[in-house]
Gaussian input, Z-matrix of N, CA and C with variables (Angstrom, degrees):
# hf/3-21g

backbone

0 1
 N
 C     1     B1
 C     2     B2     1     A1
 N     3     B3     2     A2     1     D1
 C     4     B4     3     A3     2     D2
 C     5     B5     4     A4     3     D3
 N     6     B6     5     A5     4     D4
 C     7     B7     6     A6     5     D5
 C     8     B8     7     A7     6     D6
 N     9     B9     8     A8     7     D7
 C    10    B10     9     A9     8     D8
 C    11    B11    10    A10     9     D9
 N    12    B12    11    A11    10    D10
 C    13    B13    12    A12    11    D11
 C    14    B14    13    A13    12    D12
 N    15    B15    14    A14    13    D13
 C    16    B16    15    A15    14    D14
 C    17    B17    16    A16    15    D15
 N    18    B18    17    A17    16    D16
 C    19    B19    18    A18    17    D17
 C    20    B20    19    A19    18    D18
 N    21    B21    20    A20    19    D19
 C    22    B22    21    A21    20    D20
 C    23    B23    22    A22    21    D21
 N    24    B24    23    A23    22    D22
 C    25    B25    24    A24    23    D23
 C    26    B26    25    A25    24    D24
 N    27    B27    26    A26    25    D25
 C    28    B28    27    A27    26    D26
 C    29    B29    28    A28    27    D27
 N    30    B30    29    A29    28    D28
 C    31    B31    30    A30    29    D29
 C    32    B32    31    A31    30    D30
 N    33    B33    32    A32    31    D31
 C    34    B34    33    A33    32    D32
 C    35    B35    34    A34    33    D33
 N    36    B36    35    A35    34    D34
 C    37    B37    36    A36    35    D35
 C    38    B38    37    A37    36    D36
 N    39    B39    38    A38    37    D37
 C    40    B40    39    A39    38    D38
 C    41    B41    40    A40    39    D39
 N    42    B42    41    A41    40    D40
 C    43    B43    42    A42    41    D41
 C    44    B44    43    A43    42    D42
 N    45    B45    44    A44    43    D43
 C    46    B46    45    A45    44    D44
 C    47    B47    46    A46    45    D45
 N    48    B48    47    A47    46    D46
 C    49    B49    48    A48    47    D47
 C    50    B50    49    A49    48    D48
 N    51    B51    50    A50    49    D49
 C    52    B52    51    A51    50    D50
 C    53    B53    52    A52    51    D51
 N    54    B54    53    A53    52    D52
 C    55    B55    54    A54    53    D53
 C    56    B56    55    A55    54    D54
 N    57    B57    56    A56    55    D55
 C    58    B58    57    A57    56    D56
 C    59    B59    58    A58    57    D57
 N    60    B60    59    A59    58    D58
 C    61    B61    60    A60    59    D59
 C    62    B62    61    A61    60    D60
 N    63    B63    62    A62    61    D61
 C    64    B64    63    A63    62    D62
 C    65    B65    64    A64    63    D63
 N    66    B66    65    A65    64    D64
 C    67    B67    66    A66    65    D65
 C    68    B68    67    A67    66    D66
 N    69    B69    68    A68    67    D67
 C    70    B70    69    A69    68    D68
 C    71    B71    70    A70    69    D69
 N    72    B72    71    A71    70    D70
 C    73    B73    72    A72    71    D71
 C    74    B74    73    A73    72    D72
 N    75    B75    74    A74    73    D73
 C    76    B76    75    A75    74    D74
 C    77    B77    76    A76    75    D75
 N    78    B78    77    A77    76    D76
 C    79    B79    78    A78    77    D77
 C    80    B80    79    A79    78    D78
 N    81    B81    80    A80    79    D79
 C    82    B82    81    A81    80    D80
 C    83    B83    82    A82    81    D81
 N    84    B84    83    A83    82    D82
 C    85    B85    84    A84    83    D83
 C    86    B86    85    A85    84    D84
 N    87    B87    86    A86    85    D85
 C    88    B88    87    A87    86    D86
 C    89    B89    88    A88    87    D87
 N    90    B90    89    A89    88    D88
 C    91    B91    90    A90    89    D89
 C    92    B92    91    A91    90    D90
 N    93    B93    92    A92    91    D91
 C    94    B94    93    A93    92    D92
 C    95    B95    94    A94    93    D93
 N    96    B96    95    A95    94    D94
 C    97    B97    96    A96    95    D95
 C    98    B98    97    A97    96    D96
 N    99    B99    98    A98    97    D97
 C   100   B100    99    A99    98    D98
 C   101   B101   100   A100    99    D99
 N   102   B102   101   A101   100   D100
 C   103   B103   102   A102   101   D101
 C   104   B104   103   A103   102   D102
 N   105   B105   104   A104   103   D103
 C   106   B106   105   A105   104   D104
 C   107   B107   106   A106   105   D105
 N   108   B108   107   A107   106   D106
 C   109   B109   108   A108   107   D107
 C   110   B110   109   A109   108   D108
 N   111   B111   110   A110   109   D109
 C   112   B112   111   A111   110   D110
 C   113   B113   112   A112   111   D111
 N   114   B114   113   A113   112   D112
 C   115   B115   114   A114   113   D113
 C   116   B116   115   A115   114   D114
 N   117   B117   116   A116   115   D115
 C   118   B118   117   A117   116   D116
 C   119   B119   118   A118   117   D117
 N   120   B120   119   A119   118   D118
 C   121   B121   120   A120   119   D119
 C   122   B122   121   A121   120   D120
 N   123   B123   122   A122   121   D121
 C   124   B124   123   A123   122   D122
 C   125   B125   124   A124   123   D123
 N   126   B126   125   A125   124   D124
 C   127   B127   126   A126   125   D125
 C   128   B128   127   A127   126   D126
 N   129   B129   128   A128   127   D127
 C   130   B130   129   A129   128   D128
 C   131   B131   130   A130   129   D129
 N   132   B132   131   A131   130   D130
 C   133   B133   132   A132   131   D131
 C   134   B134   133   A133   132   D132
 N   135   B135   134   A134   133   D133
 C   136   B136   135   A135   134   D134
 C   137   B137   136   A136   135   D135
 N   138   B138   137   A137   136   D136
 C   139   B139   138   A138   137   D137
 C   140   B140   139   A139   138   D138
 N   141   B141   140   A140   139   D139
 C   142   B142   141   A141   140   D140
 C   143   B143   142   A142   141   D141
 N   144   B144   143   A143   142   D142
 C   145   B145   144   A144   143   D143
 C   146   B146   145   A145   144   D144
 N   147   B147   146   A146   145   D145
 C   148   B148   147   A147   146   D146
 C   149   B149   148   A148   147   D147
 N   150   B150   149   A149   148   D148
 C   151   B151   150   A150   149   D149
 C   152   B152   151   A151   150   D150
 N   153   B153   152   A152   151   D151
 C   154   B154   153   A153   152   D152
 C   155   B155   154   A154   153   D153
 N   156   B156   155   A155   154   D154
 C   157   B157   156   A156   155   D155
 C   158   B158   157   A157   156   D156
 N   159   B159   158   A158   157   D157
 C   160   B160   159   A159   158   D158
 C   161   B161   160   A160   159   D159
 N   162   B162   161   A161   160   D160
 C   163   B163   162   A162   161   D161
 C   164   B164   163   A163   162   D162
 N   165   B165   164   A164   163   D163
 C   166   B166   165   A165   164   D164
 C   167   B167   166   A166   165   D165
 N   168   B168   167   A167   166   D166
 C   169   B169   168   A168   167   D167
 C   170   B170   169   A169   168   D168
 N   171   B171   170   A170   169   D169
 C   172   B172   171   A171   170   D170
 C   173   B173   172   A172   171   D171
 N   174   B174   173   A173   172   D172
 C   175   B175   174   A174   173   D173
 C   176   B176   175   A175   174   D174
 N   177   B177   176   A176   175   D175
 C   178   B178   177   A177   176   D176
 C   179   B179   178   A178   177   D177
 N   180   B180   179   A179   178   D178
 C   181   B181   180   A180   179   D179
 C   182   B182   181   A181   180   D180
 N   183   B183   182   A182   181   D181
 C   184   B184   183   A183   182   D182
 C   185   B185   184   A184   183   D183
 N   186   B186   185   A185   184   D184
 C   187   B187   186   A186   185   D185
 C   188   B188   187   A187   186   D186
 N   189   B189   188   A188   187   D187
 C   190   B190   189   A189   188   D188
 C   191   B191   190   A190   189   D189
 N   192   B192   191   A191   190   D190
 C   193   B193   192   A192   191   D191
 C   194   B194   193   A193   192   D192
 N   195   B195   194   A194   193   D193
 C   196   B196   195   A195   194   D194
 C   197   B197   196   A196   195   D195
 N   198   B198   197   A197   196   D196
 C   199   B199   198   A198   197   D197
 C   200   B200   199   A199   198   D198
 N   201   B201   200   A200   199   D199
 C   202   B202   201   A201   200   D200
 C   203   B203   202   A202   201   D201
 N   204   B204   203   A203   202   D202
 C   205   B205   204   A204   203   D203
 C   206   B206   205   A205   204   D204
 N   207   B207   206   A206   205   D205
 C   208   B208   207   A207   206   D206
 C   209   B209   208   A208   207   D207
 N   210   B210   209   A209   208   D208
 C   211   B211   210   A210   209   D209
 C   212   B212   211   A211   210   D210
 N   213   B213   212   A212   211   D211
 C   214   B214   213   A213   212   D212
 C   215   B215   214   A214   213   D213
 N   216   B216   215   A215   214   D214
 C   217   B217   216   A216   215   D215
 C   218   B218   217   A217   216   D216
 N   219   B219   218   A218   217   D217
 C   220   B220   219   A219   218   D218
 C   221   B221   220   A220   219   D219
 N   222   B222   221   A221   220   D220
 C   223   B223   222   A222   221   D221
 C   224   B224   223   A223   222   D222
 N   225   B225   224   A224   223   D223
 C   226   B226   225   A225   224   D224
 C   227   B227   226   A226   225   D225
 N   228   B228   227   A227   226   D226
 C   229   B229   228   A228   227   D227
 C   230   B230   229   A229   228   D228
 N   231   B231   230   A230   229   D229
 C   232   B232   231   A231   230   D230
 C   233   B233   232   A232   231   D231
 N   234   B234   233   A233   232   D232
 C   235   B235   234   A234   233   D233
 C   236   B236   235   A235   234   D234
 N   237   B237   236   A236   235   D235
 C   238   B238   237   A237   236   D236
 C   239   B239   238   A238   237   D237
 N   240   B240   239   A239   238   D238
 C   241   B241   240   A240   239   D239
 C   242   B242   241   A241   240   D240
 N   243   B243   242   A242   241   D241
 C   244   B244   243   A243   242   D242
 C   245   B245   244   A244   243   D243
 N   246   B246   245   A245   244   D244
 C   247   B247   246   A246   245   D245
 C   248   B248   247   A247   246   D246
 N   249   B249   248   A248   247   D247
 C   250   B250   249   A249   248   D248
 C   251   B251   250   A250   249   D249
 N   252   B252   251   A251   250   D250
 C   253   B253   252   A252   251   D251
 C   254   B254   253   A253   252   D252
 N   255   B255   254   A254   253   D253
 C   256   B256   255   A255   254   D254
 C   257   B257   256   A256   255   D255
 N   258   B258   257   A257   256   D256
 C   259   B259   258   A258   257   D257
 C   260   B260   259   A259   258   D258
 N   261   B261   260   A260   259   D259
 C   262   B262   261   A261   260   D260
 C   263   B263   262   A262   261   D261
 N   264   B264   263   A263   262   D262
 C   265   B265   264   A264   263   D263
 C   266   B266   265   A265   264   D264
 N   267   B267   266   A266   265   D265
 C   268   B268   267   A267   266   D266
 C   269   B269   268   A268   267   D267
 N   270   B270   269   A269   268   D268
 C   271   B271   270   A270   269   D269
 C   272   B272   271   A271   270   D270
 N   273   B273   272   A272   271   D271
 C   274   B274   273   A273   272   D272
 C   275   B275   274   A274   273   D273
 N   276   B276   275   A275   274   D274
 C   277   B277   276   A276   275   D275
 C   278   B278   277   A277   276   D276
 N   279   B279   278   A278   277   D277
 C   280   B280   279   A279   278   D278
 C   281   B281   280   A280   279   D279
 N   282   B282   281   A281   280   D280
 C   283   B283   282   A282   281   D281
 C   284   B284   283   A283   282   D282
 N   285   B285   284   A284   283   D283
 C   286   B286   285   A285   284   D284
 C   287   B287   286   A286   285   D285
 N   288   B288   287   A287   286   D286
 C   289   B289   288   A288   287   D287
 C   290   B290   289   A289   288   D288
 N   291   B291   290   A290   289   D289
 C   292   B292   291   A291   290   D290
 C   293   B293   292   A292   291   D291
 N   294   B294   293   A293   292   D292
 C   295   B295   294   A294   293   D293
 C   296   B296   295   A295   294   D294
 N   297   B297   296   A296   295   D295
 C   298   B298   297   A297   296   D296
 C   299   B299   298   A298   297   D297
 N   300   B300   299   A299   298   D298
 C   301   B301   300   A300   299   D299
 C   302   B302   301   A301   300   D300
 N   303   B303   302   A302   301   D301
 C   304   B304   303   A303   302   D302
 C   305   B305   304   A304   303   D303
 N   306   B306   305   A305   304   D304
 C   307   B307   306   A306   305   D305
 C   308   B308   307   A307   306   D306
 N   309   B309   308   A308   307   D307
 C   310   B310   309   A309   308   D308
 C   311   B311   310   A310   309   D309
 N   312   B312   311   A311   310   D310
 C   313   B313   312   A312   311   D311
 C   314   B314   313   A313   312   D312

   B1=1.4566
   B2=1.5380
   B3=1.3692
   B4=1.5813
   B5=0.9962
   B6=1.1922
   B7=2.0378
   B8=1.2867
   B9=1.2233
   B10=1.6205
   B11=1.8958
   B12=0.6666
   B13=1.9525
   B14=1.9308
   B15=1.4915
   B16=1.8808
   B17=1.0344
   B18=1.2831
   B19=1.5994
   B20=1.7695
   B21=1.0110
   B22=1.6957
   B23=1.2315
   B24=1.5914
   B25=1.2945
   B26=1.2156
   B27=1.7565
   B28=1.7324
   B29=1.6640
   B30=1.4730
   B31=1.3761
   B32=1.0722
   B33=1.4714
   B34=0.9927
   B35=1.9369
   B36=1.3456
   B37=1.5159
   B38=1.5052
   B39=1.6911
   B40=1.3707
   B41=1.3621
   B42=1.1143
   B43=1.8174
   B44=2.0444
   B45=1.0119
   B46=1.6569
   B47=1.5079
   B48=1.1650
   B49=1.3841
   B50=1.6332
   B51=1.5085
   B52=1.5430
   B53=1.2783
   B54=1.7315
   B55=1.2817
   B56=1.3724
   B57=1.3423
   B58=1.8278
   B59=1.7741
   B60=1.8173
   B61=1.6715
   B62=1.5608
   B63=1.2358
   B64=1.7581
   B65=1.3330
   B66=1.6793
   B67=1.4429
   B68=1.3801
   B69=1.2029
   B70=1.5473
   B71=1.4320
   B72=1.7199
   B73=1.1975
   B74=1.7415
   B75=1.0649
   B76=1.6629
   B77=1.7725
   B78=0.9614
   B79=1.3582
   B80=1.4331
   B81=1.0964
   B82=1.7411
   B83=1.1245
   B84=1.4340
   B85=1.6016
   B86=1.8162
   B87=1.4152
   B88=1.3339
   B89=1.0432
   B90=1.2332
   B91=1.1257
   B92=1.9147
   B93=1.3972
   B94=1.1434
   B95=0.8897
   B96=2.0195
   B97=1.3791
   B98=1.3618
   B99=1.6529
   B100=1.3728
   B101=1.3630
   B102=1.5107
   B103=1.5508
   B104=1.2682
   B105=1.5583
   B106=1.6985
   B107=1.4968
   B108=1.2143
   B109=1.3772
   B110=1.6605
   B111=1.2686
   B112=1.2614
   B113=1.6737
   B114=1.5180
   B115=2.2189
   B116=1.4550
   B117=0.9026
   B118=2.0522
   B119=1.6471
   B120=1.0686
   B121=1.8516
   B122=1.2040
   B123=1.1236
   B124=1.3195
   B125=1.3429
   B126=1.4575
   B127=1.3776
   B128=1.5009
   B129=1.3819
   B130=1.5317
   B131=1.4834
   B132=1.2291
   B133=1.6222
   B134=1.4331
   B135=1.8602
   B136=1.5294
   B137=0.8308
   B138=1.2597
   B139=1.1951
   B140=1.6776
   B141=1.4353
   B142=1.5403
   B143=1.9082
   B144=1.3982
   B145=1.4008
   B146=1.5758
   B147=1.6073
   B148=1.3908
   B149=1.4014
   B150=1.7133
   B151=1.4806
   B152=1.3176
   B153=1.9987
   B154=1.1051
   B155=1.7883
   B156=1.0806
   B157=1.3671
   B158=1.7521
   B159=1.6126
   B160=2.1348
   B161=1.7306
   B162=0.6920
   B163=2.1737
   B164=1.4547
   B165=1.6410
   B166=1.4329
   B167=1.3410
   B168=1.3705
   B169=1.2881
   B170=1.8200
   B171=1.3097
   B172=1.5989
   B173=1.4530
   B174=1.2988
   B175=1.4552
   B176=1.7584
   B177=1.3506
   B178=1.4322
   B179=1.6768
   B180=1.0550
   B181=1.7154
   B182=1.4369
   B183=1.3909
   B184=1.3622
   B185=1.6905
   B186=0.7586
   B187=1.6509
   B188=1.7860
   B189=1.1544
   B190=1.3594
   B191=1.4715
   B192=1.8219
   B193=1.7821
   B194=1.4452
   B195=1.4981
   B196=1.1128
   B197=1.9390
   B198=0.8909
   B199=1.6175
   B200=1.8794
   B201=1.4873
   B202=1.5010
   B203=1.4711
   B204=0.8868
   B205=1.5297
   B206=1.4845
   B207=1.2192
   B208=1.6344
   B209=1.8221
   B210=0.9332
   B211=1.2874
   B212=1.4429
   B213=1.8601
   B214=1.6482
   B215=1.4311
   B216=1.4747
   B217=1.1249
   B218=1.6450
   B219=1.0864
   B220=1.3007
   B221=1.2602
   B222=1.0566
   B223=1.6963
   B224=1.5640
   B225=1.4774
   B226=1.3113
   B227=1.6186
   B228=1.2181
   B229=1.5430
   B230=1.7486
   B231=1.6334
   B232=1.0717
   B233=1.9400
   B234=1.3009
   B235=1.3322
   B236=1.6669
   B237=0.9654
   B238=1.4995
   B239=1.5997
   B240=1.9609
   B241=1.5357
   B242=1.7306
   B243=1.8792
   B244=1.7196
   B245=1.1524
   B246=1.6818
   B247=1.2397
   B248=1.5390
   B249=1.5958
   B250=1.3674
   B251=1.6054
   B252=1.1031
   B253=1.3434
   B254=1.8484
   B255=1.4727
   B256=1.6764
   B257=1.3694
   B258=1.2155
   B259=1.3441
   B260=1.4340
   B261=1.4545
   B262=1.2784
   B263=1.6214
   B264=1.8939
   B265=1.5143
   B266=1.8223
   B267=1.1206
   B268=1.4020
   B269=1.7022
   B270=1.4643
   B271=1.4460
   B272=1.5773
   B273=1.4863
   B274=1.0900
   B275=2.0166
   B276=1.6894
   B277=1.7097
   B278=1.6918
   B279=1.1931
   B280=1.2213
   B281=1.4934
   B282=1.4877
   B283=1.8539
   B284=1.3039
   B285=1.1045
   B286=2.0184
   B287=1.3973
   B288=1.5798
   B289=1.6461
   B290=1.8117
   B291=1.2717
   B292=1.7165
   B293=1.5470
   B294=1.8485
   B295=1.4721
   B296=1.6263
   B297=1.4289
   B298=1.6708
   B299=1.7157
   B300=1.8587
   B301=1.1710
   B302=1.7665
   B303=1.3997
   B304=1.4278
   B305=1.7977
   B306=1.5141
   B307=1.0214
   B308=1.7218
   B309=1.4458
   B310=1.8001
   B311=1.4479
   B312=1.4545
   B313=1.6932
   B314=1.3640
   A1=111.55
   A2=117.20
   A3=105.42
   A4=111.11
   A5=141.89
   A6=118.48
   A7=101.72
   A8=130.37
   A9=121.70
   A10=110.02
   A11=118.65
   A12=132.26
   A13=105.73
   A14=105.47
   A15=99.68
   A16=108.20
   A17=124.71
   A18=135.26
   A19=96.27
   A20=118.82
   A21=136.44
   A22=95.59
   A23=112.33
   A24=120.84
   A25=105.18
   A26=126.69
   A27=113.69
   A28=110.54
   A29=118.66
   A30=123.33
   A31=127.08
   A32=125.47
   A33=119.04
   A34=139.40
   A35=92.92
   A36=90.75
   A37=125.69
   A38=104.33
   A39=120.26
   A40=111.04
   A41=125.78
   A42=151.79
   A43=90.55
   A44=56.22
   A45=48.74
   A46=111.25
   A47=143.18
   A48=149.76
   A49=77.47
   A50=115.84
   A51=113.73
   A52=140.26
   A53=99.44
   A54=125.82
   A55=114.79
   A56=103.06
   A57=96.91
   A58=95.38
   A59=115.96
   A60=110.92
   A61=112.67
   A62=105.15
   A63=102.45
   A64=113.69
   A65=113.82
   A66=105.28
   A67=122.31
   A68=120.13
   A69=117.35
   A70=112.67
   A71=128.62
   A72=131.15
   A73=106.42
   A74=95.21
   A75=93.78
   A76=93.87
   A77=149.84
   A78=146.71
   A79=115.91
   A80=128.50
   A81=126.61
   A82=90.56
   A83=151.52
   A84=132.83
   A85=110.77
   A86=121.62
   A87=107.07
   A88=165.10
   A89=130.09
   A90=154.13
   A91=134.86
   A92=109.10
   A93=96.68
   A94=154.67
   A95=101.63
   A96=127.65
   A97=119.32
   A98=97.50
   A99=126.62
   A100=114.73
   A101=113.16
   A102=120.11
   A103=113.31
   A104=112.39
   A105=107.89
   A106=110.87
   A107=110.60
   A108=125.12
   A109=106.28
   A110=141.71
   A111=130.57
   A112=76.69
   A113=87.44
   A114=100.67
   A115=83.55
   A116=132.88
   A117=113.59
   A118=112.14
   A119=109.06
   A120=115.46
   A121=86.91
   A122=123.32
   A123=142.81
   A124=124.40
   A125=115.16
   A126=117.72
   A127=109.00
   A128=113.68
   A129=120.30
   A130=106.68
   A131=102.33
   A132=110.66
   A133=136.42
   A134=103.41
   A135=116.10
   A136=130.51
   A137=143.71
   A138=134.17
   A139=122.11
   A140=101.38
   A141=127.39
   A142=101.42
   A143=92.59
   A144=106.13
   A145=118.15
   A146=107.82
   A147=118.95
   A148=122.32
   A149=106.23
   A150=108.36
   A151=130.05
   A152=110.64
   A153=125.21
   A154=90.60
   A155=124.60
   A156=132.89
   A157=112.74
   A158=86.82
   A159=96.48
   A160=78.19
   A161=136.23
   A162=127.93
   A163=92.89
   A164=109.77
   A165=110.58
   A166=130.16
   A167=117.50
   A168=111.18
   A169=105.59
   A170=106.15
   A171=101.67
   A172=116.89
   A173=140.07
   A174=129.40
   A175=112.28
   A176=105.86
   A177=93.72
   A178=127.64
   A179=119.75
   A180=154.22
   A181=85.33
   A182=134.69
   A183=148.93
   A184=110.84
   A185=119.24
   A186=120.12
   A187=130.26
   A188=148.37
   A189=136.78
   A190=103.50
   A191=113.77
   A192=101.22
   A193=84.70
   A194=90.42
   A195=114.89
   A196=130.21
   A197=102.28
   A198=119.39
   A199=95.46
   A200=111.98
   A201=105.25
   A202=122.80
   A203=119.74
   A204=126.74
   A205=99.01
   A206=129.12
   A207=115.65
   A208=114.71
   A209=130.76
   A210=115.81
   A211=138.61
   A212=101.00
   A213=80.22
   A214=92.58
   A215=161.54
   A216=150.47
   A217=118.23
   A218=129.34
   A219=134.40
   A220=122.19
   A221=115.59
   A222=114.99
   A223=111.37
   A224=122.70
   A225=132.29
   A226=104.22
   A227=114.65
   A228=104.89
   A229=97.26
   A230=119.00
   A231=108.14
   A232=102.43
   A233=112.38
   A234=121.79
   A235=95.33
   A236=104.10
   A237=112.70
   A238=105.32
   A239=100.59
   A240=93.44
   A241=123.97
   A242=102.66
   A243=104.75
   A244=132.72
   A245=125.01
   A246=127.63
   A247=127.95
   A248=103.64
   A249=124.54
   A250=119.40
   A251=115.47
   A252=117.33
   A253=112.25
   A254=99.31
   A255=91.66
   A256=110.42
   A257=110.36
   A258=129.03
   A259=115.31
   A260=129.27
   A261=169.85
   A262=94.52
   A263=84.45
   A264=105.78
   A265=97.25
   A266=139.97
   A267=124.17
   A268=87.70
   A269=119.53
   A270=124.17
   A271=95.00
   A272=128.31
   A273=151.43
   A274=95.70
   A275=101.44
   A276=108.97
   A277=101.13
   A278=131.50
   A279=116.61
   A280=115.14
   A281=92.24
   A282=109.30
   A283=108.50
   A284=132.26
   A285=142.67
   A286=100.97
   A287=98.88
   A288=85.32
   A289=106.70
   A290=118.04
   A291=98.58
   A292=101.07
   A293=119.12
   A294=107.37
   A295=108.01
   A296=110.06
   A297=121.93
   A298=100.08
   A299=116.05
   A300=114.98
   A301=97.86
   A302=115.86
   A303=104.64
   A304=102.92
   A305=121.61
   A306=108.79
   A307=84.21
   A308=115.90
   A309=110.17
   A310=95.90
   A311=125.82
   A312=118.53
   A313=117.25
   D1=-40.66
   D2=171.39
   D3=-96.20
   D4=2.69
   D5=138.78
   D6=-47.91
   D7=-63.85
   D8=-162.40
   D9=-60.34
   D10=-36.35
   D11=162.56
   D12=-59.42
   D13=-39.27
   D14=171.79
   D15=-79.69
   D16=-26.86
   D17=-173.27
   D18=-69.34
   D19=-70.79
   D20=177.05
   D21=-24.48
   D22=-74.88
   D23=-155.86
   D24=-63.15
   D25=-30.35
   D26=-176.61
   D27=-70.48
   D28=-37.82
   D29=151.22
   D30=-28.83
   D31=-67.54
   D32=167.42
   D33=-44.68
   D34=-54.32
   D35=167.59
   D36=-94.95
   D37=32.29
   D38=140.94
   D39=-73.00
   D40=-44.83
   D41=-176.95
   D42=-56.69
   D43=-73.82
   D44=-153.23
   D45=-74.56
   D46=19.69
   D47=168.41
   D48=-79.93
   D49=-76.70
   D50=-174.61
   D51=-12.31
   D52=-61.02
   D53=168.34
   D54=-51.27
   D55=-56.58
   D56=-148.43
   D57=-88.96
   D58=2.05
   D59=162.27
   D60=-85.39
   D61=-18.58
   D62=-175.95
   D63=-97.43
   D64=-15.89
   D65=151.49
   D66=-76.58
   D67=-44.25
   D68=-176.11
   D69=-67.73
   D70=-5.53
   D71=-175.62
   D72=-110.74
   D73=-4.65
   D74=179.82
   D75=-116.36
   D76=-38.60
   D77=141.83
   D78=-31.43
   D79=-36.11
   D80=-178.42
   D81=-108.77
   D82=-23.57
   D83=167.05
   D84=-74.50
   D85=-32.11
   D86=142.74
   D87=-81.19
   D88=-3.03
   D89=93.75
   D90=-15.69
   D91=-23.87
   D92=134.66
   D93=-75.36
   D94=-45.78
   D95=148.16
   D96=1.15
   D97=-70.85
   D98=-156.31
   D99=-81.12
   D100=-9.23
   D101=179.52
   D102=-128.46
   D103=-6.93
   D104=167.29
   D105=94.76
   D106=28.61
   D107=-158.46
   D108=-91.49
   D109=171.15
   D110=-163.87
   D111=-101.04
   D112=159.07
   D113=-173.34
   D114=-100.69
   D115=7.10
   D116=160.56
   D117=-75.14
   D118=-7.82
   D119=177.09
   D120=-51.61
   D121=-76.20
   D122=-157.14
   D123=-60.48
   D124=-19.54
   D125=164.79
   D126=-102.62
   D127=10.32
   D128=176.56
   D129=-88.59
   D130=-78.42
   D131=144.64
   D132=12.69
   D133=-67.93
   D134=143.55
   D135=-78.48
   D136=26.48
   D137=150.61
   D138=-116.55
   D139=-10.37
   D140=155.17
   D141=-42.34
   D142=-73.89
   D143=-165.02
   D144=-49.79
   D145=-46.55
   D146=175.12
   D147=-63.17
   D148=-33.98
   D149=157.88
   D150=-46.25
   D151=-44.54
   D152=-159.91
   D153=-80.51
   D154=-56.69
   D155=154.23
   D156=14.97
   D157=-66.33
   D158=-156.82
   D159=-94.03
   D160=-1.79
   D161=160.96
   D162=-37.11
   D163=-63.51
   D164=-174.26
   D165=-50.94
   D166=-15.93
   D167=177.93
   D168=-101.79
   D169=-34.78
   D170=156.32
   D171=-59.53
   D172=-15.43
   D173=155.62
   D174=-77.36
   D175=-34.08
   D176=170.00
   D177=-62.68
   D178=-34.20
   D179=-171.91
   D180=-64.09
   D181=-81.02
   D182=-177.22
   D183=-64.92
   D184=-33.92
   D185=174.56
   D186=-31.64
   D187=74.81
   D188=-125.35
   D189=-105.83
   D190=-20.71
   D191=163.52
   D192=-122.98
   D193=-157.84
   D194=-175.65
   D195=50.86
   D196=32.82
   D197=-158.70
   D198=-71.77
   D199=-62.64
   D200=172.15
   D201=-38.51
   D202=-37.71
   D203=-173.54
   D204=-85.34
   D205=-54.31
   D206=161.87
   D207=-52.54
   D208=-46.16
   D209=148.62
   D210=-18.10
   D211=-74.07
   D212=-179.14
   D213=-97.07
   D214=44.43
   D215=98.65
   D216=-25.78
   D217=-40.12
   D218=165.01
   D219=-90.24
   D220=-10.99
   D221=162.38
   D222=-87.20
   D223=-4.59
   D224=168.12
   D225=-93.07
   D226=-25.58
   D227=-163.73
   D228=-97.79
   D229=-12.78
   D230=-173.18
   D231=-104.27
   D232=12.05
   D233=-168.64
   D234=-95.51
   D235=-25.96
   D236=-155.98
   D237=-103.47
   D238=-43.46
   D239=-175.45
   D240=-83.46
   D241=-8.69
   D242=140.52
   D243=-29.65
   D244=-47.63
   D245=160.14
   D246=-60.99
   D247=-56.15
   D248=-176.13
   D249=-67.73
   D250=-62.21
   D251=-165.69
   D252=-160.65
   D253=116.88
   D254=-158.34
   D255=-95.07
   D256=23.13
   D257=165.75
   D258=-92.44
   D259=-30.53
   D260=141.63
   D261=-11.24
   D262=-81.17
   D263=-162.20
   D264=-63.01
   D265=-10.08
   D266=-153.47
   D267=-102.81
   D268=-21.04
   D269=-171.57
   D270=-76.86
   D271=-58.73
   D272=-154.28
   D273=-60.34
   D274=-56.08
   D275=-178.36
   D276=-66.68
   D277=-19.11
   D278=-178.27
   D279=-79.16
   D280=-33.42
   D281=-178.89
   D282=-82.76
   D283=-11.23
   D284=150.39
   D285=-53.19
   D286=-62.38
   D287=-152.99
   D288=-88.85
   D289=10.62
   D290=172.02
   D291=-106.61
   D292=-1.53
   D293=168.05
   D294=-94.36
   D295=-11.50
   D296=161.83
   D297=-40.86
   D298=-65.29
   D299=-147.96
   D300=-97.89
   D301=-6.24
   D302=176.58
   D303=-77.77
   D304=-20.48
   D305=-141.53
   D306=-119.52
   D307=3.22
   D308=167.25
   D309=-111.80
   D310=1.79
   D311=175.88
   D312=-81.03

């Protein structure tokens, strides 16, 4: 029963990783707009986020318990970011497969 609740929860903050990048990227792309700002903010921005993104799999890499639950935590975040963002899902399959090999080592 709480795999299916780690599973949820990696879903979930697929959800809202989503959310709170397409507000903060459509808020700072208007706002440049609106101030004359160069539109590379905004592709800086994204690539901020995607950086901040693979953190997660460097916390998985370093992580010393709890490794199952980072497991199917990423099988929730990569279930979800199939839909959402397949850039998402490619962060999410990387963070599968090094708690795959922390957790068959």
């Amino acid at each position: 029963m709480r795999e299916l609740r780690w599973i949820a929860m990696g879903a979930r903050e697929a959800l809202v990783g989503a959310v709170v990048t397409a507000i903060v990227l459509g808020a700072l792309k208007a706002f440049s707009e609106l101030l004359g700002l160069d539109p590379s903010i905004v592709r800086a921005a994204k690539l901020l986020f995607d950086l901040l993104a693979l953190s997660y799999v460097v916390y998985v890499a370093t992580k010393r318990t709890w490794v199952k639950k980072e497991l199917y935590f990423s099988v929730g975040l990569v279930l979800a970011s199939v839909v959402i963002s397949p850039q998402d899902a490619a962060v999410g399959l990387l963070a599968l497969a090094v708690a795959l090999a922390r957790l068959l080592s």
